[in-house]
KEZA-276279 format. One record per residue: x negated, y, z negated of N, C-alpha, C, O, CB in turn; residue number from 1; residue in one letter. Coordinates in Angstrom, 2 decimals, always signed. Last residue first. Glycine has a CB too. Example, Ala and Ser with C-alpha at 12.3 -4.5 7.8 and 13.67 -1.06 7.14 Angstrom:
<atoms>
ATOM    n_c1    n_c2    n_c3   ca_c1   ca_c2   ca_c3    c_c1    c_c2    c_c3    o_c1    o_c2    o_c3   cb_c1   cb_c2   cb_c3  nr rest
ATOM  -12.85   -2.25   -7.08  -13.67   -1.06   -7.14  -12.90   +0.03   -7.87  -13.41   +1.14   -8.04  -14.08   -0.60   -5.72   2    s
ATOM  -13.19   -5.69   -7.80  -12.30   -4.50   -7.80  -13.20   -3.30   -7.80  -14.24   -3.32   -8.46  -11.31   -4.47   -9.05   1    a
</atoms>
This chain:
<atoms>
ATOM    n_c1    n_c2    n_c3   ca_c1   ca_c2   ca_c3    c_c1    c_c2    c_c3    o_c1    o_c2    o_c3   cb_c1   cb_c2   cb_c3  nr rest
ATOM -155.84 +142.45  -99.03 -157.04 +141.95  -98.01 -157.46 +142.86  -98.49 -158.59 +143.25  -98.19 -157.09 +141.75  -96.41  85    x
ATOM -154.48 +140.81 -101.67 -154.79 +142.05 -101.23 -155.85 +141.96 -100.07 -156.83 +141.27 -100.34 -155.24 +142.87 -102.39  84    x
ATOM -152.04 +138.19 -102.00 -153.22 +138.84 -102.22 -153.34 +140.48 -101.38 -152.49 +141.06 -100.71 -154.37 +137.71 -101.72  83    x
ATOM -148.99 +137.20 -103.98 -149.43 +137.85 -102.70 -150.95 +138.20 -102.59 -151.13 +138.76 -103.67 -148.63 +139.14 -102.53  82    x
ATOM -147.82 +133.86 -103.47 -148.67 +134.63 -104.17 -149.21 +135.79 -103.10 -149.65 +135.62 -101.96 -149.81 +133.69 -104.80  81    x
ATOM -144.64 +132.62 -102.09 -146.38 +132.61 -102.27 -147.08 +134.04 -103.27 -146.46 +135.07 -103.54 -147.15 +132.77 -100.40  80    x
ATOM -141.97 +131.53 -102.68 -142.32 +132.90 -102.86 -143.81 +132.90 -102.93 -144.24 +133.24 -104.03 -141.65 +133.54 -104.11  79    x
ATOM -139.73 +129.48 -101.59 -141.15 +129.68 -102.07 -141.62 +130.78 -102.11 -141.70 +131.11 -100.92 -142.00 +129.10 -101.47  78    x
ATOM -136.66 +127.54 -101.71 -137.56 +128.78 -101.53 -138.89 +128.57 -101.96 -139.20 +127.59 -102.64 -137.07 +129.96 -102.27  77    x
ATOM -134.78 +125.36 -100.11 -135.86 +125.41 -101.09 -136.92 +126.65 -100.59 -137.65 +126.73  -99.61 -136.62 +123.84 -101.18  76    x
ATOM -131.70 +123.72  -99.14 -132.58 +125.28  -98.77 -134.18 +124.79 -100.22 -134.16 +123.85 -101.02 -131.00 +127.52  -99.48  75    x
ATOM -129.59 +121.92  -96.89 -129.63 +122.41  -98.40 -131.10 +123.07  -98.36 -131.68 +122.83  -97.30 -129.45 +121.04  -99.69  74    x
ATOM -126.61 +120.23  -95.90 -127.72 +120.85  -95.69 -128.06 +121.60  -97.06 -127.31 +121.84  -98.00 -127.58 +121.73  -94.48  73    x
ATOM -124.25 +118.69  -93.60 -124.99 +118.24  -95.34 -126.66 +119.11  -94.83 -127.47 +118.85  -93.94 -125.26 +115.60  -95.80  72    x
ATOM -121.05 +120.74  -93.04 -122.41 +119.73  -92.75 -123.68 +119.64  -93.80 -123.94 +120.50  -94.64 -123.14 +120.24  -91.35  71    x
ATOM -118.02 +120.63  -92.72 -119.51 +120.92  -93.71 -120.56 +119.82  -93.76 -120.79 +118.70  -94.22 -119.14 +121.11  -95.40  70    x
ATOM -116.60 +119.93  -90.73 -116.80 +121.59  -90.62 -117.73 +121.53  -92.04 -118.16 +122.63  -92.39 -115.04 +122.80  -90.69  69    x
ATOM -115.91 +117.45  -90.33 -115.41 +118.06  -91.26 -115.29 +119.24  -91.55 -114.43 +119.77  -92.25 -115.72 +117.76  -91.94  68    x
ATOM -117.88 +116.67  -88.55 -116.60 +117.43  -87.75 -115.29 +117.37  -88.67 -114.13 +117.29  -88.29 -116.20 +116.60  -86.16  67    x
ATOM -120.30 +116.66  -90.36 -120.35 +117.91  -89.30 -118.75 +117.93  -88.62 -118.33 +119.01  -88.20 -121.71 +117.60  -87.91  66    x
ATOM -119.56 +114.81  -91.51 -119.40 +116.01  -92.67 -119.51 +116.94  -91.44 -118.84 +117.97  -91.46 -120.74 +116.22  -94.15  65    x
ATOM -119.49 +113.04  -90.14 -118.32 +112.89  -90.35 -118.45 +114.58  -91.10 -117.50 +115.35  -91.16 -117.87 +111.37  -91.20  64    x
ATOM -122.58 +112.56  -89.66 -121.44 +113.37  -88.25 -120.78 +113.54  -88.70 -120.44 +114.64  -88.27 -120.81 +112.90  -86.99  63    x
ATOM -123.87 +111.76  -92.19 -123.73 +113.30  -90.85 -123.13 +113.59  -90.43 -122.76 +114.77  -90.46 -124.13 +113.58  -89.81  62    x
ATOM -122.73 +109.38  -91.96 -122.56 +110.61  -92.89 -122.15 +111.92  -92.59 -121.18 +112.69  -92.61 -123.61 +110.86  -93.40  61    x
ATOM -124.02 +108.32  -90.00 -122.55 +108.54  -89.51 -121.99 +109.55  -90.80 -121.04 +110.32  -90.68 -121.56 +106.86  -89.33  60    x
ATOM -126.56 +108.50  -90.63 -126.28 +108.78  -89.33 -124.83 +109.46  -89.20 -124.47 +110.51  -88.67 -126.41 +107.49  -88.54  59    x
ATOM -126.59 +106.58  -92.89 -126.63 +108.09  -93.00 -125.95 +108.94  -91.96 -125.09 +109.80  -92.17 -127.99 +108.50  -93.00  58    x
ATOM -124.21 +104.36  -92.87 -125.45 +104.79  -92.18 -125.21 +106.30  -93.10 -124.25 +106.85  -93.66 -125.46 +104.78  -90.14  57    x
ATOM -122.62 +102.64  -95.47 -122.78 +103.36  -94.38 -123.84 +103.95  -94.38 -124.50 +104.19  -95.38 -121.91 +104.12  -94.16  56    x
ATOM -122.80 +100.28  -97.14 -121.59 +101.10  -96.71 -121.49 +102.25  -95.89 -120.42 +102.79  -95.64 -121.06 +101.50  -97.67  55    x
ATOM -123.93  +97.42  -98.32 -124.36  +98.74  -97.21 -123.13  +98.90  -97.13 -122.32  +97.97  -97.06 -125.23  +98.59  -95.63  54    x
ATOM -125.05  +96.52 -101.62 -124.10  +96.45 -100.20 -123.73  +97.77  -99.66 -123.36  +98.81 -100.22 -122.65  +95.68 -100.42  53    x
ATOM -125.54  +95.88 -104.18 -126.20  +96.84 -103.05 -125.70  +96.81 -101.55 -126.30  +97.19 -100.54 -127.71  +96.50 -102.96  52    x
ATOM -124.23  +95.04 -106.19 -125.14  +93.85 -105.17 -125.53  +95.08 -103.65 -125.70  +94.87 -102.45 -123.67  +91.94 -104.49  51    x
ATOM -122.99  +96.59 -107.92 -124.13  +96.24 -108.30 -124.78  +95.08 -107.42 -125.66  +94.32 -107.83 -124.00  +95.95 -109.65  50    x
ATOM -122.34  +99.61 -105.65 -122.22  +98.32 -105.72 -123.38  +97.70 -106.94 -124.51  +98.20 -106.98 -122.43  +97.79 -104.18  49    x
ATOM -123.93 +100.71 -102.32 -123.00 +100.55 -103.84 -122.56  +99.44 -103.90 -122.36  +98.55 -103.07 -121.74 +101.43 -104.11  48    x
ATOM -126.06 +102.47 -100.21 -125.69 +101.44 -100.61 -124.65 +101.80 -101.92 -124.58 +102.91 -102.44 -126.90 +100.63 -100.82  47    x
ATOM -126.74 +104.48  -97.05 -125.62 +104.34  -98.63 -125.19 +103.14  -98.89 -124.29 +102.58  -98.26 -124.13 +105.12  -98.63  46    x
ATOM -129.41 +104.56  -95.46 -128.03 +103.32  -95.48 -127.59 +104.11  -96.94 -128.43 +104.19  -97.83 -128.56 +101.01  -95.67  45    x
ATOM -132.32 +105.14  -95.08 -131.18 +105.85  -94.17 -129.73 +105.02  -94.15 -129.05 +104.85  -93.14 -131.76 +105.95  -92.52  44    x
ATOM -133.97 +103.59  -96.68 -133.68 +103.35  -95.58 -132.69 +103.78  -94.40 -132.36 +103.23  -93.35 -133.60 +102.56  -95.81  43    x
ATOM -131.18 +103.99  -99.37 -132.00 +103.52  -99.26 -132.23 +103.02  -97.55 -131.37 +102.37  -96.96 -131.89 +102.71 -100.30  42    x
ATOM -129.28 +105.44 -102.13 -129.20 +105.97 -100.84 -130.62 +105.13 -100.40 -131.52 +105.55 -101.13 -129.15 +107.82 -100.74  41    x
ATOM -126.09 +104.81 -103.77 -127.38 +104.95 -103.87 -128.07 +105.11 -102.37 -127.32 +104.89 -101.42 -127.88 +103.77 -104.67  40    x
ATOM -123.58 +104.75 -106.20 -123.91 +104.63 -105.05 -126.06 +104.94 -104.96 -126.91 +105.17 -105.82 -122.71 +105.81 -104.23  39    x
ATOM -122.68 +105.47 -108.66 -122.40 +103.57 -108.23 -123.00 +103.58 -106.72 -122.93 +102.55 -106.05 -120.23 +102.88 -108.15  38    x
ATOM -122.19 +107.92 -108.87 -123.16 +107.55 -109.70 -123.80 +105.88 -109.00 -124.93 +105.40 -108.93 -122.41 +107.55 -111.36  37    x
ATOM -119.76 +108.76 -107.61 -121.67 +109.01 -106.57 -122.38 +107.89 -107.83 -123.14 +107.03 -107.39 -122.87 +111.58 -106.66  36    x
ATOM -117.49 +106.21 -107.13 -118.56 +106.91 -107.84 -119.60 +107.51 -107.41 -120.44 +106.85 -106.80 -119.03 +106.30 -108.53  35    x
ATOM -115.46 +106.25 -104.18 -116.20 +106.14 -105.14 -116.87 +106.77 -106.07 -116.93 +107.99 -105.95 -116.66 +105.77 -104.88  34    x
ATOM -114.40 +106.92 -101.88 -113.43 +107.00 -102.89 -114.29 +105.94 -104.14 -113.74 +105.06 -104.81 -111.73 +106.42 -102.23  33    x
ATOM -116.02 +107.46  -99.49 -115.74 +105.58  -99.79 -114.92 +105.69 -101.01 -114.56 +104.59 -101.41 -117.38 +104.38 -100.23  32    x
ATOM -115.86 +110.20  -99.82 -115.12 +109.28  -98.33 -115.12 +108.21  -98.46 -114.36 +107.56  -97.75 -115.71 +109.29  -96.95  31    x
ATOM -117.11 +109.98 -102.16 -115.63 +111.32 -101.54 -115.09 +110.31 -100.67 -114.03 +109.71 -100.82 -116.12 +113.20 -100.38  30    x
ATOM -119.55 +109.27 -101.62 -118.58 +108.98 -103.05 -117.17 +109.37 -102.48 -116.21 +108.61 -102.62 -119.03 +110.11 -104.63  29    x
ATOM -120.57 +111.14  -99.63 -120.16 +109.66  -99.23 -119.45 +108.88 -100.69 -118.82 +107.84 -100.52 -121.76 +108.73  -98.64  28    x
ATOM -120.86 +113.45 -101.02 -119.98 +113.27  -99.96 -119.51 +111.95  -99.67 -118.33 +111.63  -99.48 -120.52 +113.76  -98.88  27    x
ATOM -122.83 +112.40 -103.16 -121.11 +112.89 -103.28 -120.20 +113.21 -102.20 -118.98 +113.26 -102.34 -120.95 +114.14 -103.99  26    x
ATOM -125.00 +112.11 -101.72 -124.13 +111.03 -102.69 -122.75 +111.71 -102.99 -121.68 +111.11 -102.93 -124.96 +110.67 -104.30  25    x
ATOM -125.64 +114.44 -100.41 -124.96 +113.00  -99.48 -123.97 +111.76 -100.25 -123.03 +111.03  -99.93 -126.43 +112.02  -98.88  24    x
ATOM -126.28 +115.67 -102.30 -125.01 +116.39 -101.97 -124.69 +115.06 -101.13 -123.54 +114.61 -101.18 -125.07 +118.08 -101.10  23    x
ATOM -128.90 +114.62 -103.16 -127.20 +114.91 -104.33 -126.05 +115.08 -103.76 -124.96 +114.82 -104.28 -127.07 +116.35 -105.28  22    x
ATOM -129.74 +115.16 -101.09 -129.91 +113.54 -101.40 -128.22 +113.55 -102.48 -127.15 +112.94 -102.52 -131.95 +113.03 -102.60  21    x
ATOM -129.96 +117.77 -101.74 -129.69 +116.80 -100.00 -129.07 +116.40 -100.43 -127.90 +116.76 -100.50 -130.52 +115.77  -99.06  20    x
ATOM -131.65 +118.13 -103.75 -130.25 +118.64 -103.28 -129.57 +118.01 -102.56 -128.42 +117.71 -102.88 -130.20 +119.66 -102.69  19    x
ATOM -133.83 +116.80 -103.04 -133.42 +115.86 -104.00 -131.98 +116.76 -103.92 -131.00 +116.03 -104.04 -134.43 +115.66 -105.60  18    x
ATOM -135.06 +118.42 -101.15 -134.30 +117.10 -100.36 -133.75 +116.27 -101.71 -133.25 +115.16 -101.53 -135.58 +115.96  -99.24  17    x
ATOM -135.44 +120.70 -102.26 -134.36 +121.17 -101.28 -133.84 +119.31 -100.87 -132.73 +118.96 -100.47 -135.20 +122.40  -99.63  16    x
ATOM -137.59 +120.02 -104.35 -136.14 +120.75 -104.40 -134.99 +120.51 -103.46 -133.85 +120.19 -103.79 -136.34 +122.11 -104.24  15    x
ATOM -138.92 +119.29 -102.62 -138.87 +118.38 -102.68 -137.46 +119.11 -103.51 -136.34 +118.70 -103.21 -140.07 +117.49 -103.04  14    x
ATOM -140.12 +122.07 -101.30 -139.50 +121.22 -100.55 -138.76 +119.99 -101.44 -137.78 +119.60 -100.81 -140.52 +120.76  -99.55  13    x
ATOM -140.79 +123.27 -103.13 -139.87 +123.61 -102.47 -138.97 +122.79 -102.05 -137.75 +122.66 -102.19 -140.24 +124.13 -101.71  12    x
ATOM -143.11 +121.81 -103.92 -142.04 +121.49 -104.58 -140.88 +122.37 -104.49 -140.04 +122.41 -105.39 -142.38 +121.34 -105.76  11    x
ATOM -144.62 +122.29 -101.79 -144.50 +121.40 -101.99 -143.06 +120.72 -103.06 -142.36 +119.71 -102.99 -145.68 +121.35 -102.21  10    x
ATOM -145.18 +125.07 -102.12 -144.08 +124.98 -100.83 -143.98 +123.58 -101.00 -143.06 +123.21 -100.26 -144.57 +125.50  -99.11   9    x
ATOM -146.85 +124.50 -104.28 -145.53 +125.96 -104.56 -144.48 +125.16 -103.46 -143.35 +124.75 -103.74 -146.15 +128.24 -103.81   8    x
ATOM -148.96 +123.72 -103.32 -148.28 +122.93 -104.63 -146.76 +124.12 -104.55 -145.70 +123.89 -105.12 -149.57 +123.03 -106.59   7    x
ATOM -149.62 +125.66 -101.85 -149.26 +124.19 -100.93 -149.00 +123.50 -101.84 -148.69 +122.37 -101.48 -150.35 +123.41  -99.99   6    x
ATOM -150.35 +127.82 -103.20 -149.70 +128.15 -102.41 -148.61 +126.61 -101.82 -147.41 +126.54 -101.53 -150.74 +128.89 -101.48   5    x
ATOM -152.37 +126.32 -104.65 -151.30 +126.70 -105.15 -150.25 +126.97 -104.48 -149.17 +126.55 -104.89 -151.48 +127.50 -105.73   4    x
ATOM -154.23 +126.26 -102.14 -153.60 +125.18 -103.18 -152.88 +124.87 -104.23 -152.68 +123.77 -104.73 -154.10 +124.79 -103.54   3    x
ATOM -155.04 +128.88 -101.79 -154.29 +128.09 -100.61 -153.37 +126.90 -101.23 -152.19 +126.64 -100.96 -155.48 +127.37  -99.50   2    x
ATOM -156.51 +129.36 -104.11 -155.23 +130.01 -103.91 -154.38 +129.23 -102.90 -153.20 +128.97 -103.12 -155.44 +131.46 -103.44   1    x
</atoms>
Protein backbone atom coordinates (compact mmCIF):
# COMPACT_ATOMS: atom_id res chain seq x y z
CA UNK A 1 0.00 0.00 0.00
CA UNK A 2 2.86 2.49 1.06
CA UNK A 3 3.94 1.95 -2.69
CA UNK A 4 1.09 2.96 -4.25
CA UNK A 5 0.67 5.63 -2.04
CA UNK A 6 4.55 6.87 -3.23
CA UNK A 7 3.64 5.99 -7.07
CA UNK A 8 0.34 8.32 -6.46
CA UNK A 9 2.46 11.43 -4.77
CA UNK A 10 5.06 10.63 -7.39
CA UNK A 11 3.10 11.52 -10.24
CA UNK A 12 1.65 14.36 -8.37
CA UNK A 13 4.44 15.70 -8.36
CA UNK A 14 5.68 15.32 -11.73
CA UNK A 15 2.12 16.79 -12.81
CA UNK A 16 2.68 19.84 -10.95
CA UNK A 17 6.50 20.48 -12.47
CA UNK A 18 5.64 19.54 -16.20
CA UNK A 19 2.72 22.56 -15.41
CA UNK A 20 5.61 24.70 -14.16
CA UNK A 21 7.77 23.94 -16.88
CA UNK A 22 4.50 24.85 -19.39
CA UNK A 23 3.71 27.86 -17.69
CA UNK A 24 7.69 29.22 -17.67
CA UNK A 25 7.65 28.47 -21.45
CA UNK A 26 4.94 30.77 -22.07
CA UNK A 27 5.81 33.34 -19.83
CA UNK A 28 9.25 33.66 -21.15
CA UNK A 29 7.62 33.22 -24.99
CA UNK A 30 5.49 36.45 -23.76
CA UNK A 31 8.53 38.52 -22.65
CA UNK A 32 11.16 37.40 -25.50
CA UNK A 33 7.89 37.88 -27.95
CA UNK A 34 8.37 34.40 -29.01
CA UNK A 35 7.17 31.00 -29.69
CA UNK A 36 6.87 28.82 -26.40
CA UNK A 37 7.09 26.05 -28.94
CA UNK A 38 10.90 27.57 -30.28
CA UNK A 39 11.89 27.75 -26.74
CA UNK A 40 13.16 25.27 -24.34
CA UNK A 41 14.20 25.11 -20.81
CA UNK A 42 17.79 23.51 -19.86
CA UNK A 43 20.09 23.82 -16.54
CA UNK A 44 17.91 26.60 -15.12
CA UNK A 45 18.55 28.81 -18.69
CA UNK A 46 15.56 29.37 -21.43
CA UNK A 47 17.12 28.45 -24.44
CA UNK A 48 15.62 29.27 -28.38
CA UNK A 49 16.43 29.13 -31.29
CA UNK A 50 17.54 26.28 -33.59
CA UNK A 51 21.27 27.00 -32.14
CA UNK A 52 20.02 26.99 -28.54
CA UNK A 53 21.06 30.21 -27.44
CA UNK A 54 20.56 31.35 -23.87
CA UNK A 55 18.01 33.94 -23.31
CA UNK A 56 17.51 33.94 -19.90
CA UNK A 57 18.08 32.61 -16.44
CA UNK A 58 15.26 31.07 -14.82
CA UNK A 59 16.26 33.12 -11.84
CA UNK A 60 15.30 36.31 -13.56
CA UNK A 61 12.02 34.59 -14.96
CA UNK A 62 11.02 34.46 -11.55
CA UNK A 63 11.50 37.72 -10.45
CA UNK A 64 10.05 39.45 -13.50
CA UNK A 65 6.67 37.27 -13.14
CA UNK A 66 6.88 38.01 -9.23
CA UNK A 67 6.92 42.05 -9.79
CA UNK A 68 4.44 41.37 -12.54
CA UNK A 69 2.17 40.34 -9.62
CA UNK A 70 2.09 36.50 -11.23
CA UNK A 71 4.36 34.47 -10.02
CA UNK A 72 5.17 31.01 -11.75
CA UNK A 73 3.59 28.37 -9.54
CA UNK A 74 1.59 25.33 -9.98
CA UNK A 75 -0.15 22.47 -7.56
CA UNK A 76 -0.38 18.47 -7.95
CA UNK A 77 -2.94 16.65 -5.79
CA UNK A 78 -2.91 13.22 -4.31
CA UNK A 79 -5.65 11.70 -2.71
CA UNK A 80 -3.98 8.44 -0.84
CA UNK A 81 -5.88 5.45 -0.28
CA UNK A 82 -7.71 5.39 2.85
CA UNK A 83 -7.24 2.26 5.22
CA UNK A 84 -9.04 1.26 8.30
CA UNK A 85 -6.84 0.84 11.53
Amino acid sequence: MAAIALQGRVRAEQRAAARLREMALERAAQYLQLAPESLTIENGIVLGGEERRELMPLSDLAARSIDDGAPLAAEGYFDPPTTSL
